[in-house]
TISEDO-97446 format. One record per residue: y negated, z negated, x negated of N, C-alpha, C in turn; chain; residue in one letter; residue number from 1. Coordinates in nm, 3 decimals, padded with zeros to 5 digits. Each point is the difference from the previous one (the first is absolute). Layout:
{{Y, Z, X}, {Y, Z, X}, {Y, Z, X}, 'A', 'a', NUM};
...
END
This chain:
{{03.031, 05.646, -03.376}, {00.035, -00.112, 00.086}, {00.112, 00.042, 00.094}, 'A', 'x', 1};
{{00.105, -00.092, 00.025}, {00.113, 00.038, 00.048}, {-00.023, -00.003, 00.144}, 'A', 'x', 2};
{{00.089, 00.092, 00.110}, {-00.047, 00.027, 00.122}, {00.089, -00.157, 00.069}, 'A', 'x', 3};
{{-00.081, -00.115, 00.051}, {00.046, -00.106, 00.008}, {00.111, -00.004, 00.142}, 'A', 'x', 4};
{{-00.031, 00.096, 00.037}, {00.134, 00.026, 00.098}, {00.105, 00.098, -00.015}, 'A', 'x', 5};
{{00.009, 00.031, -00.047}, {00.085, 00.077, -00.092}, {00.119, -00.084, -00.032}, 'A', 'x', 6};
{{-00.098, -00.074, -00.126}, {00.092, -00.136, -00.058}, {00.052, -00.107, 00.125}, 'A', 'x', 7};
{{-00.061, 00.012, 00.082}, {00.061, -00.128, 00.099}, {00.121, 00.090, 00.055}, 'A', 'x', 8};
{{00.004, 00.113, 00.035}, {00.063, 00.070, 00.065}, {00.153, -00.014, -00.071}, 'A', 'x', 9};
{{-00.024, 00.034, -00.140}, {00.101, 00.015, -00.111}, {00.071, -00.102, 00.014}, 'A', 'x', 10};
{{-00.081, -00.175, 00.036}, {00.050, -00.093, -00.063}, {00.064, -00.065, 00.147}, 'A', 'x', 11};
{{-00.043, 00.056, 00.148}, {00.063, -00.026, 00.086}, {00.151, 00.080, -00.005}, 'A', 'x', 12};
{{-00.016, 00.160, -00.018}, {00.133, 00.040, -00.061}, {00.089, -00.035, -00.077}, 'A', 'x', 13};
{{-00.044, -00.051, -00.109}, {00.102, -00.059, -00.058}, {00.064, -00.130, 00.019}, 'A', 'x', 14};
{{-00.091, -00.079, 00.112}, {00.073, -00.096, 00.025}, {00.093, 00.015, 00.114}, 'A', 'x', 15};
{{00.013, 00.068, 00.107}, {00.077, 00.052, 00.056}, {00.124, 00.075, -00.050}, 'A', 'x', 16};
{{-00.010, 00.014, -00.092}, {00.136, 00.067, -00.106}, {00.057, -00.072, -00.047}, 'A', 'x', 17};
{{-00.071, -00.107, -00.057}, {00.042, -00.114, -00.081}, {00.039, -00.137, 00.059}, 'A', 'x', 18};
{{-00.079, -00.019, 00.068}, {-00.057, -00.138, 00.115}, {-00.096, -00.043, -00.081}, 'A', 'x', 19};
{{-00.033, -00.125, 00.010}, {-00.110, -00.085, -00.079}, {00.057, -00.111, -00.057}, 'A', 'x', 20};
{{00.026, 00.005, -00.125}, {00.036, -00.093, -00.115}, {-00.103, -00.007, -00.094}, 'A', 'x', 21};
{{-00.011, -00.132, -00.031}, {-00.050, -00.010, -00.077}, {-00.027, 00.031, -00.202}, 'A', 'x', 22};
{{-00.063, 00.015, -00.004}, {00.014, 00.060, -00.179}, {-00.067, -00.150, -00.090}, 'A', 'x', 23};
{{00.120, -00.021, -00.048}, {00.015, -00.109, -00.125}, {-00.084, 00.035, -00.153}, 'A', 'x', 24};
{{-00.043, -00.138, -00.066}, {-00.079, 00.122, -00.135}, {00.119, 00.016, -00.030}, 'A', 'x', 25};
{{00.115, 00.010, -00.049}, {00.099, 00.054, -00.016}, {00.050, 00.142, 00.013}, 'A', 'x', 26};
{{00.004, 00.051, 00.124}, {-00.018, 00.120, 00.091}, {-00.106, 00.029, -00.071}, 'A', 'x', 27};
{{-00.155, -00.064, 00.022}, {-00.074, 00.125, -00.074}, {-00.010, 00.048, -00.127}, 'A', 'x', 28};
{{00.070, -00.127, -00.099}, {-00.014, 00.059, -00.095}, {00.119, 00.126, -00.087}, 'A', 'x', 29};
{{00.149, -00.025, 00.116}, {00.089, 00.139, -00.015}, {-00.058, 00.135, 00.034}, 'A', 'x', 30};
{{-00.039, -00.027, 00.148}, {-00.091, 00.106, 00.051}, {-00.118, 00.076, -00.108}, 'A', 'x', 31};
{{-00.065, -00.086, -00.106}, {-00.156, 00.045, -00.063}, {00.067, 00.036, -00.110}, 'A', 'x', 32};
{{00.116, -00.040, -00.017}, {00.095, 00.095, -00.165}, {00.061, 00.130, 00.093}, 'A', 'x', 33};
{{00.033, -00.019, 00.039}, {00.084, 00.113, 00.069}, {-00.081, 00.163, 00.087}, 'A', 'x', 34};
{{-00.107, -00.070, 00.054}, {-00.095, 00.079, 00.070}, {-00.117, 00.053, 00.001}, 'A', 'x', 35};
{{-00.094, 00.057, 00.052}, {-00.086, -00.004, -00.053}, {-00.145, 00.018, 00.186}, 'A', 'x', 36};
{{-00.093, -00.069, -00.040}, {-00.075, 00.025, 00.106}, {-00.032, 00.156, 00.037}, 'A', 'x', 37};
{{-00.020, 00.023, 00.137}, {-00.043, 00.121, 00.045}, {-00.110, 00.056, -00.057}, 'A', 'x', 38};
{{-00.097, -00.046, 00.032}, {-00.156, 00.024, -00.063}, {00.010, -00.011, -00.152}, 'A', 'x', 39};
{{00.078, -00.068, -00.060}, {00.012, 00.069, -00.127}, {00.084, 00.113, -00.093}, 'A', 'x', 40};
{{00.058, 00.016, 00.125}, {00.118, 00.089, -00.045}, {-00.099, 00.130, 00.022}, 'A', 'x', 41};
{{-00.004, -00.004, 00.130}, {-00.080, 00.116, 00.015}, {-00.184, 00.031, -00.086}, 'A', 'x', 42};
{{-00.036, -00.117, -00.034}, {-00.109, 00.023, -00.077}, {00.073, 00.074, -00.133}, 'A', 'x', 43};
{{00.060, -00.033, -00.053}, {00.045, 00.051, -00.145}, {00.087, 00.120, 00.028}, 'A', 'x', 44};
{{-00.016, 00.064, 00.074}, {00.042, 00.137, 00.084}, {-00.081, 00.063, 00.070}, 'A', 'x', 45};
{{-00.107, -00.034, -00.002}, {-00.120, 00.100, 00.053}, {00.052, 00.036, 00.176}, 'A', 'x', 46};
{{00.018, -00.150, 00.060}, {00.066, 00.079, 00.150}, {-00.115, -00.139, 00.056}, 'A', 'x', 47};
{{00.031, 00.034, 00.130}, {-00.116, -00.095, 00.123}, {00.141, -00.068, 00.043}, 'A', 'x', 48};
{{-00.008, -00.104, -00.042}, {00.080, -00.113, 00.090}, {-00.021, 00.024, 00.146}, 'A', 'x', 49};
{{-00.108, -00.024, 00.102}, {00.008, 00.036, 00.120}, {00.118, 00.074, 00.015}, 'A', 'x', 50};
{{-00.044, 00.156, -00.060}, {00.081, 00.082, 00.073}, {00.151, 00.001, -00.057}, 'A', 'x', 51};
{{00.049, -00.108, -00.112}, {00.153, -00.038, 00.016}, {-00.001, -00.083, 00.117}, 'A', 'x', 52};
{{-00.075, -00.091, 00.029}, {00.041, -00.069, 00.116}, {00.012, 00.099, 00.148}, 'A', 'x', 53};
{{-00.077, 00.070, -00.048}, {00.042, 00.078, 00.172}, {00.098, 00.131, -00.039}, 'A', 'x', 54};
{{00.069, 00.017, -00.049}, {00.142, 00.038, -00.042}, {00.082, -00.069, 00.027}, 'A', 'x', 55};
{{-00.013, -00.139, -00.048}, {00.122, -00.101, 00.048}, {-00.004, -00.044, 00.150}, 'A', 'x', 56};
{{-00.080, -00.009, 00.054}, {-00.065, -00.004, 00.145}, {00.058, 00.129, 00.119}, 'A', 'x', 57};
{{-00.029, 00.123, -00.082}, {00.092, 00.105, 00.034}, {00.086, 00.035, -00.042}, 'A', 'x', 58};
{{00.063, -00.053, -00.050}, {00.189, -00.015, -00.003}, {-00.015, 00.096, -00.116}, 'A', 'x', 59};
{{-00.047, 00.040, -00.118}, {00.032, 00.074, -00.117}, {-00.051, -00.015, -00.145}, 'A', 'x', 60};
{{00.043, -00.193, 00.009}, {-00.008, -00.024, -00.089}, {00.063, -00.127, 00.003}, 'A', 'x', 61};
{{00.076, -00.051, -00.078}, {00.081, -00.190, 00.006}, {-00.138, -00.050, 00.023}, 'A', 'x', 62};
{{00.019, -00.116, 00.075}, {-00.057, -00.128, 00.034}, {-00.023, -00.070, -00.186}, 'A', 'x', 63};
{{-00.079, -00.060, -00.018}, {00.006, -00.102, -00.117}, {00.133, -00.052, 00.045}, 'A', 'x', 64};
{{00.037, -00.069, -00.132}, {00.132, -00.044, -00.071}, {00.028, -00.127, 00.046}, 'A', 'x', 65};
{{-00.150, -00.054, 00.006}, {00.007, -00.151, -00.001}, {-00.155, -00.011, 00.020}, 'A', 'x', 66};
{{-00.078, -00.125, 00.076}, {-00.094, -00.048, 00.046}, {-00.059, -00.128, -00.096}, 'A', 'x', 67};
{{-00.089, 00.009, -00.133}, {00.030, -00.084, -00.062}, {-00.108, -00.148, 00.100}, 'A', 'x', 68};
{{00.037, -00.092, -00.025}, {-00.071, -00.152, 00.012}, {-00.125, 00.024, 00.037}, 'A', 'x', 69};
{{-00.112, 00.087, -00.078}, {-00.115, 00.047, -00.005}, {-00.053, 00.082, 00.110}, 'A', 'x', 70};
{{00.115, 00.040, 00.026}, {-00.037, 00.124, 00.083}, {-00.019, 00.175, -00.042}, 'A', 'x', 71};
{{00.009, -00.059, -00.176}, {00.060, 00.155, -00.021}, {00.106, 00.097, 00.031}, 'A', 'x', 72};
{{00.032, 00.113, 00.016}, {00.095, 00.088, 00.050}, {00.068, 00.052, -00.156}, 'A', 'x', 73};
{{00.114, -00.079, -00.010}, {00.032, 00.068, -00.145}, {00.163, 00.124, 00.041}, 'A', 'x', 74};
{{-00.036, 00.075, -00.086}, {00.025, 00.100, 00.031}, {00.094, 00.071, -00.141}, 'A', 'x', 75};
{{00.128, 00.076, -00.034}, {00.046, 00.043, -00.134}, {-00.089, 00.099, -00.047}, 'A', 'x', 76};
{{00.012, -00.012, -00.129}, {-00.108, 00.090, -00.048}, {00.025, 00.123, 00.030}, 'A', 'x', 77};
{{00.114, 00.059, 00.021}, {00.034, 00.111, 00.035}, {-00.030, 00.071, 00.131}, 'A', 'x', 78};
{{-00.047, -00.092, 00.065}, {00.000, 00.021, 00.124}, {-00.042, 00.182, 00.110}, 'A', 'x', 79};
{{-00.096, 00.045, -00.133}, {00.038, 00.142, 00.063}, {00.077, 00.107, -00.083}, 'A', 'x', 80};
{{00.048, -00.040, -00.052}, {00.125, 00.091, -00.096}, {00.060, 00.087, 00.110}, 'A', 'x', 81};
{{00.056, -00.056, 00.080}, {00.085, 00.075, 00.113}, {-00.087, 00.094, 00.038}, 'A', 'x', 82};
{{-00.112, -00.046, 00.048}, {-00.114, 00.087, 00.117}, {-00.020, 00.170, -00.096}, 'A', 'x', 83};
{{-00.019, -00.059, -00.148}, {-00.045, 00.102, -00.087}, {00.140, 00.087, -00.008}, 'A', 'x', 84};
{{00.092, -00.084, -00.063}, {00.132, 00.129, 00.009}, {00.024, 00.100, 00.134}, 'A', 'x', 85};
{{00.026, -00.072, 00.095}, {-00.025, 00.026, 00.108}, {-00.085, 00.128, 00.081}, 'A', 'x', 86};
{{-00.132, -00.007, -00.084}, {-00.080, 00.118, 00.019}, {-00.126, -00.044, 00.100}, 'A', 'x', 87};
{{00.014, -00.112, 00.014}, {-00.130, -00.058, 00.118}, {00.038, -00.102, 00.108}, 'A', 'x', 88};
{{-00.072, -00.074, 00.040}, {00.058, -00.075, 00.119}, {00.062, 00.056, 00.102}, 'A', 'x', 89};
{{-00.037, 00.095, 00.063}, {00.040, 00.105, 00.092}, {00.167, 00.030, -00.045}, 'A', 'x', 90};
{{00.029, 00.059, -00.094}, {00.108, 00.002, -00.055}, {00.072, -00.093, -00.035}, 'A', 'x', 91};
{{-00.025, -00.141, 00.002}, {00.109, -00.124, -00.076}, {00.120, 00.021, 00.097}, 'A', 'x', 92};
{{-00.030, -00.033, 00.156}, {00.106, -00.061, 00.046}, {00.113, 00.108, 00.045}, 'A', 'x', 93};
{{00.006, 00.130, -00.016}, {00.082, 00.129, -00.007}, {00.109, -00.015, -00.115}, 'A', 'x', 94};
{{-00.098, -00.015, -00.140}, {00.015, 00.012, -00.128}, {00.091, -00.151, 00.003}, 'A', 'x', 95};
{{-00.025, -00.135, 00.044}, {00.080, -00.106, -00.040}, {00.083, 00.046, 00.087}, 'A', 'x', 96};
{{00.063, -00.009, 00.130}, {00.124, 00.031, 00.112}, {00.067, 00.117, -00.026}, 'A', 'x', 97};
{{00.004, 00.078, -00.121}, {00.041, 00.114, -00.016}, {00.104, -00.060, -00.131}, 'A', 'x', 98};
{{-00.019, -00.096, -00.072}, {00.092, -00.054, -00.043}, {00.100, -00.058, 00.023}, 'A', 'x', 99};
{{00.029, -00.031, 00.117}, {00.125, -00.038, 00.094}, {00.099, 00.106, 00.094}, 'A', 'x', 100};
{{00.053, 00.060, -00.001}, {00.110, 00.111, 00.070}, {-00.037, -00.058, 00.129}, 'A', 'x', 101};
{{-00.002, -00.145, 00.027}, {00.000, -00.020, 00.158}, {-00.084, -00.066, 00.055}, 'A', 'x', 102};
{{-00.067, 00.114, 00.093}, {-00.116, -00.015, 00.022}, {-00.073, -00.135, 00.049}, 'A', 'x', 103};
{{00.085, -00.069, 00.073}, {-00.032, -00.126, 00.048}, {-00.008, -00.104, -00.107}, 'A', 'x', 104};
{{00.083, -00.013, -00.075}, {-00.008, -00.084, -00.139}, {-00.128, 00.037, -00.059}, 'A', 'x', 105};
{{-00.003, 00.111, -00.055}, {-00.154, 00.049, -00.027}, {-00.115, -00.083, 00.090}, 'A', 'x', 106};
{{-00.054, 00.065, 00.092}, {-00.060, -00.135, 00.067}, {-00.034, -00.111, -00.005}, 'A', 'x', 107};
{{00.156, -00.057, -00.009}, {-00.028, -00.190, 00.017}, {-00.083, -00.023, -00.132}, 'A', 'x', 108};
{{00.081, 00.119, -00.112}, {-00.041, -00.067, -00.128}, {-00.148, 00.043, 00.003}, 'A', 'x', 109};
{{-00.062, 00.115, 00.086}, {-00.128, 00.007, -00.049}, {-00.057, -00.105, 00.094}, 'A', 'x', 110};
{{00.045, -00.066, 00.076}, {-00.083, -00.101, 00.083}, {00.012, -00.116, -00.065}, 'A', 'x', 111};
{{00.100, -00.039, -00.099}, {00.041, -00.109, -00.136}, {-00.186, 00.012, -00.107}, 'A', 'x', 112};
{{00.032, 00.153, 00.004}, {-00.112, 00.011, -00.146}, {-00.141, -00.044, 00.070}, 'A', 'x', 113};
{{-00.010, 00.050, 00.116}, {-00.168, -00.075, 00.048}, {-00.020, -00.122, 00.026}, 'A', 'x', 114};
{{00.091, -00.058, 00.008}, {00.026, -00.180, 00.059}, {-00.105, -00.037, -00.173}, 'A', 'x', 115};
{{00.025, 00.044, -00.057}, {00.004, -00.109, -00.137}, {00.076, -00.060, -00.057}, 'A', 'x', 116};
{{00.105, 00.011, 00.097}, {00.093, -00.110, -00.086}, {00.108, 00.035, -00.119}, 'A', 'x', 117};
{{-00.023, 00.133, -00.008}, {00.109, 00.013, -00.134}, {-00.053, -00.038, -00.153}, 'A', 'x', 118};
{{-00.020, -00.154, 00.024}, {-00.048, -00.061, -00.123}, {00.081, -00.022, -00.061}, 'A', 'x', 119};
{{00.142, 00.015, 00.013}, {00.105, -00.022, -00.003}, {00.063, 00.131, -00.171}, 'A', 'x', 120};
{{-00.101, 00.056, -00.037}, {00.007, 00.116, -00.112}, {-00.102, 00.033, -00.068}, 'A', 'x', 121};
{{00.035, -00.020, -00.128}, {-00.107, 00.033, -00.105}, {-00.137, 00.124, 00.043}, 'A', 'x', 122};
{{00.114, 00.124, 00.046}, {-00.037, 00.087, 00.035}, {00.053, 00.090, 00.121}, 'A', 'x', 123};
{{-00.070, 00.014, 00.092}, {-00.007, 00.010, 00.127}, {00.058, 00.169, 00.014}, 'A', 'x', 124};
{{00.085, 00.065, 00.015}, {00.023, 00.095, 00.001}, {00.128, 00.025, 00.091}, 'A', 'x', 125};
{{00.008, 00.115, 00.081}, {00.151, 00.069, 00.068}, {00.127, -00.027, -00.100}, 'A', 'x', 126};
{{-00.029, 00.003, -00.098}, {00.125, 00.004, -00.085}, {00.069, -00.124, -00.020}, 'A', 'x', 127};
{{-00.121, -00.096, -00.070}, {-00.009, -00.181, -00.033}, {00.062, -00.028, 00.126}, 'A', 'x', 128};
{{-00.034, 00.060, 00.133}, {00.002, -00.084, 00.150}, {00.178, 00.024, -00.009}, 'A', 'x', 129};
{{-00.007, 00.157, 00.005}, {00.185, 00.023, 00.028}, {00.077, -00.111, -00.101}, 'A', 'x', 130};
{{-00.033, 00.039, -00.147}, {00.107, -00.087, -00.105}, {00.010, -00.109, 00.022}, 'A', 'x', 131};
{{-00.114, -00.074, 00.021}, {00.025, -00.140, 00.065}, {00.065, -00.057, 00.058}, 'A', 'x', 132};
{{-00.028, 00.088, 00.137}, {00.123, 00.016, 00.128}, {00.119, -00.012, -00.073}, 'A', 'x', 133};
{{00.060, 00.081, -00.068}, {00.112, 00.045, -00.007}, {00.033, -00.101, -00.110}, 'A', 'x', 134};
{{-00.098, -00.054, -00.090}, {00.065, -00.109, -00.078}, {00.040, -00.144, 00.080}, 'A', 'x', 135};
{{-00.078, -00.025, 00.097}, {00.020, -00.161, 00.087}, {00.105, 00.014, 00.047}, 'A', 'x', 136};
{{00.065, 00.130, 00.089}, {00.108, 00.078, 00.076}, {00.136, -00.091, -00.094}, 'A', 'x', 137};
{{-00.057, 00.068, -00.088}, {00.126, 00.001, -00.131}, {00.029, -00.166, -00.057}, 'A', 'x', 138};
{{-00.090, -00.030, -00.021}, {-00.005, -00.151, -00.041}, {00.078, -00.077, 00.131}, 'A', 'x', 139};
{{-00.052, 00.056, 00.079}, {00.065, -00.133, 00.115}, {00.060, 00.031, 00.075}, 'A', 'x', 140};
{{00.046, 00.146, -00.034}, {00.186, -00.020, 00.015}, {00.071, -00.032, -00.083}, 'A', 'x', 141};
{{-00.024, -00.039, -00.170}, {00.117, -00.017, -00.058}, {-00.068, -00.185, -00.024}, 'A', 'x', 142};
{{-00.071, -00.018, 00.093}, {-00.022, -00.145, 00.003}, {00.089, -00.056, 00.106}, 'A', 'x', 143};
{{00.013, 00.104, 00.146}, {00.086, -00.043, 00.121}, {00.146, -00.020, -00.050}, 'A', 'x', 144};
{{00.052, 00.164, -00.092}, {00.141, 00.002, -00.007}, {00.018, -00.147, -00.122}, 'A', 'x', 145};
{{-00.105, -00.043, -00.066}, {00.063, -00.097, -00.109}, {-00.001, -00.148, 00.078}, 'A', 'x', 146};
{{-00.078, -00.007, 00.128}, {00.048, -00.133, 00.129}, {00.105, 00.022, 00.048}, 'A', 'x', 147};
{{00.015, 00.108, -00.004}, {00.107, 00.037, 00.115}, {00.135, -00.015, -00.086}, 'A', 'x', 148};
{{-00.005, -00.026, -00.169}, {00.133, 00.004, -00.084}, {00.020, 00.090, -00.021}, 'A', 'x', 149};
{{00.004, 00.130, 00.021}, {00.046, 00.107, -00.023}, {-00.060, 00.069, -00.173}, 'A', 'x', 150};
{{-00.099, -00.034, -00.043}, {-00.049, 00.013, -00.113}, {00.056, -00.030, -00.152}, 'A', 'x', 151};
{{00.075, 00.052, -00.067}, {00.077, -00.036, -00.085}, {-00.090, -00.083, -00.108}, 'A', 'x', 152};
{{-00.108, 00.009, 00.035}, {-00.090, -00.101, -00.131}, {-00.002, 00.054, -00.170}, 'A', 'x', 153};
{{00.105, 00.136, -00.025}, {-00.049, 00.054, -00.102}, {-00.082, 00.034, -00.125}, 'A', 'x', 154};
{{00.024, -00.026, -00.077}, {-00.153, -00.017, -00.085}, {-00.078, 00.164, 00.001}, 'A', 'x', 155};
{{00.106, 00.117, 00.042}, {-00.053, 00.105, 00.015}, {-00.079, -00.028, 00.122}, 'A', 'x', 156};
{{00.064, -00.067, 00.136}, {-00.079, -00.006, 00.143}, {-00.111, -00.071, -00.030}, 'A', 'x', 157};
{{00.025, -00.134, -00.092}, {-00.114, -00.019, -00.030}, {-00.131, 00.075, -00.063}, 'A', 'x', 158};
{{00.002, 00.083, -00.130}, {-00.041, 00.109, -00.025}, {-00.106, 00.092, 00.108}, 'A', 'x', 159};
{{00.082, 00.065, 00.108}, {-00.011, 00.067, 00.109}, {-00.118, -00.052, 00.051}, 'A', 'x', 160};
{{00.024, -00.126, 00.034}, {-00.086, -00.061, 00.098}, {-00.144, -00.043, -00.061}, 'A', 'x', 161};
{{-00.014, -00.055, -00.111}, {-00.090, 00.001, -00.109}, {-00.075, 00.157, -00.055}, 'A', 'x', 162};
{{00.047, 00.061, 00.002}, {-00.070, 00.151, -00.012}, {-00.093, 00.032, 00.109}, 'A', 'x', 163};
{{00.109, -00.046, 00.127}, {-00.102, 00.024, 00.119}, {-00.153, -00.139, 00.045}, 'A', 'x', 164};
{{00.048, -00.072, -00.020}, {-00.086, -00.144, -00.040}, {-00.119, 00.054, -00.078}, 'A', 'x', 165};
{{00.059, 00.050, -00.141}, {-00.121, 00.009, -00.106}, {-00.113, 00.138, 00.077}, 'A', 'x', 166};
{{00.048, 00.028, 00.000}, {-00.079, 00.152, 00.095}, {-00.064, -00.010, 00.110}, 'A', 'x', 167};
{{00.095, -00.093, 00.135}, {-00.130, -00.052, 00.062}, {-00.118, -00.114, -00.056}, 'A', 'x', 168};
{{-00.026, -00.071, -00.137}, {-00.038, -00.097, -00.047}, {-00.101, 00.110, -00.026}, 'A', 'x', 169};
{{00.018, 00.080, -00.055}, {-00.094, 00.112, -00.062}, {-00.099, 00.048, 00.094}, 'A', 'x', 170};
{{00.065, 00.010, 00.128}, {-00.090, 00.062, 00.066}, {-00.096, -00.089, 00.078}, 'A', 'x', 171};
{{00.011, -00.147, 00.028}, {-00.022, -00.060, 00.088}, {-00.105, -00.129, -00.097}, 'A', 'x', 172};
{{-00.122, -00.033, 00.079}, {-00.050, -00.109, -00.105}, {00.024, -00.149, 00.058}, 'A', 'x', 173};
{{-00.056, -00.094, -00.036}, {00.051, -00.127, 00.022}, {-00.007, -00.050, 00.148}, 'A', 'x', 174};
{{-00.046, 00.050, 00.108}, {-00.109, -00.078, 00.090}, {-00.043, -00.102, 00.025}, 'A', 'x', 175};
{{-00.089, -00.082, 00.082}, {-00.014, -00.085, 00.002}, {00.033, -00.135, 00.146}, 'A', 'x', 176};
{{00.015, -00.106, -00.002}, {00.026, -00.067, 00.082}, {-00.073, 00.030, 00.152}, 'A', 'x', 177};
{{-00.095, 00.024, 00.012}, {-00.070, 00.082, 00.117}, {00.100, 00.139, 00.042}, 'A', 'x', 178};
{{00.044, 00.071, -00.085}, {00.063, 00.128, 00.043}, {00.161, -00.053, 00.118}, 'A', 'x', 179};
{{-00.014, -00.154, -00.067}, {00.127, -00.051, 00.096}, {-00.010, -00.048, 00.138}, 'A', 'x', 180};
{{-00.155, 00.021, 00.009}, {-00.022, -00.123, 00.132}, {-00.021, 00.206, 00.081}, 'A', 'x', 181};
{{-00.062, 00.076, -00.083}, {-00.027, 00.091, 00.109}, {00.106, 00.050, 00.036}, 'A', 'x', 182};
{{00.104, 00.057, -00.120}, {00.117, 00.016, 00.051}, {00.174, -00.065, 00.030}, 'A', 'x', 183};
{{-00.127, -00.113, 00.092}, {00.079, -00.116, 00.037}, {00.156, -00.024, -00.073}, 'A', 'x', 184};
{{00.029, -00.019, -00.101}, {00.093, -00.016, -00.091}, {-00.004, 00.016, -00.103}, 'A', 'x', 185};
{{00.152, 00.009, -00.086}, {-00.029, 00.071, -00.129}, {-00.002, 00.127, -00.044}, 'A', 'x', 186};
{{-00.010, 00.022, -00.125}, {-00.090, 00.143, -00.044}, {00.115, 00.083, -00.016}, 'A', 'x', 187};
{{-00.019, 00.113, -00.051}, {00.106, 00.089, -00.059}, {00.073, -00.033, -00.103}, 'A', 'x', 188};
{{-00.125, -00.089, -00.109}, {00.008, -00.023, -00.127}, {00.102, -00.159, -00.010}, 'A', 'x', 189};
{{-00.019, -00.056, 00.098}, {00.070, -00.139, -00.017}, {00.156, 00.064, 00.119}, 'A', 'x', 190};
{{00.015, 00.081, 00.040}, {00.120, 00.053, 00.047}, {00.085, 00.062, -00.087}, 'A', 'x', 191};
{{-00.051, 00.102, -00.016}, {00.040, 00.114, -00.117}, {-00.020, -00.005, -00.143}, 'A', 'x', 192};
{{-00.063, -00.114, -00.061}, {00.023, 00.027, -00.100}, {-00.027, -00.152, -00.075}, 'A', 'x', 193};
{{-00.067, -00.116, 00.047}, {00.031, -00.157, -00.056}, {00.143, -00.012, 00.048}, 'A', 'x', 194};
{{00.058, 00.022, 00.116}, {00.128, -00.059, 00.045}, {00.076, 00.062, -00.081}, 'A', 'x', 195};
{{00.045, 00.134, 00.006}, {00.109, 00.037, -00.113}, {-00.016, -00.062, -00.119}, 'A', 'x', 196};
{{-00.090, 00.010, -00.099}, {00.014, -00.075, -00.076}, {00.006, -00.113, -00.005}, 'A', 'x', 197};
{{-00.053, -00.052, 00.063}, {00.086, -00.164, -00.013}, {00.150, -00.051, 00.039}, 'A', 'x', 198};
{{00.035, 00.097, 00.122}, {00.158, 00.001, 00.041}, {00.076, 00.023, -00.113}, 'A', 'x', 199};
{{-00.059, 00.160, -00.068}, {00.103, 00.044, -00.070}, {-00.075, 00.021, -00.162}, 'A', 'x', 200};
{{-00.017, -00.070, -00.057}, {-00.023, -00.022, -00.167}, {-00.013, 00.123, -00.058}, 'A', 'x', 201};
{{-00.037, 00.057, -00.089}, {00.060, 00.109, -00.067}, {00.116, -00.023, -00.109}, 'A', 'x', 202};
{{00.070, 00.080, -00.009}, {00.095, -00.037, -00.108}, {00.038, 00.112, -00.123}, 'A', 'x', 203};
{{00.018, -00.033, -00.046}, {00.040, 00.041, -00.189}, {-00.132, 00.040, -00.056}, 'A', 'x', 204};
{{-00.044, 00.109, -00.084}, {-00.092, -00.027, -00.123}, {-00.143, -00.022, 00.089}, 'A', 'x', 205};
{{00.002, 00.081, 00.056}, {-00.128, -00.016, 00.097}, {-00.043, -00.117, 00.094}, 'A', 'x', 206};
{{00.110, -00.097, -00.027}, {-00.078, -00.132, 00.080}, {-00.043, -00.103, -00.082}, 'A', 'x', 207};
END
């Protein structure tokens, strides 16, 4: 039986991260393909849900992903991959901020990974987090310089920009209309990678 304050605790946290929006069956049903409940994740892993919740409670472990309708805490299946590479909870947050040269960046991003919110990737990792970065970076500057005219429109630039498109597509899954209200706008995915393609077509054998 789950420690019933625990879960309230979790679910007051996460609404403070998030705010309080509501979840559409819509939302839950992206969320129930995409995620998976706590208590079952951890049942089919031989772990005590409680004591993930009081990990996430003490800052060394992400928050759930998403809060489903129900009141389940769904969570990536992966969710302790890190902890295990890592070498233990004790060890995650050394082991993640050690992937960044600067130290403060390190940080924000490990204060990114406990929020929950990097639902935003298949798979949740220092590496996924940087390439990402560095793919949106990339996308929407050669989205600024092609407003700005300066963009020769190339079928090679085109090319370019589509390589980087397809790669963040790869890494990133669909989200859902809720992911817009929490992060009051649009996504990465309707920035970085519906808009280019629709601006800019692909062209020759590959379109």
């Amino acid at each position: 039986m789950a420690d019933r304050t625990l879960v309230r605790r979790i679910a007051e946290r996460f609404r403070a991260v998030n705010g309080d929006h509501r979840m559409t069956a819509a939302d839950d049903a992206y969320v129930t393909a995409q995620f998976v409940p706590l208590e079952s994740l951890c049942a089919s892993l031989g772990r005590d849900p409680d004591t993930a919740r009081r990990l996430m409670l003490g800052r060394l472990l992400p928050l759930p992903g998403y809060l489903r309708s129900d009141g389940a805490e769904m969570v990536p299946r992966d969710l302790f991959r890190l902890t295990e590479t890592a070498g233990g909870s004790e060890r995650l947050r050394a082991w993640f901020t050690a992937h960044w040269e600067d130290r403060a960046q390190g940080e924000a991003e490990w204060e990114a990974y406990l929020s929950g919110r990097y639902v935003c990737l298949h798979a949740v990792t220092p590496a996924h987090i940087r390439r990402k970065d560095e793919l949106t970076a990339e996308i929407t500057g050669a989205l600024a310089t092609a407003r700005a005219g300066t963009a020769d429109g190339t079928p090679e630039w085109r090319r370019a920009l589509h390589a980087r498109v397809d790669e963040l597509d790869a890494l990133e899954p669909a989200f859902t209309a809720y992911d817009r209200l929490r992060f009051g706008g649009p996504t990465s995915r309707d920035t970085c990678v519906d808009a280019p393609r629709a601006l800019f077509p692909r062209v020759g054998p590959a379109a």
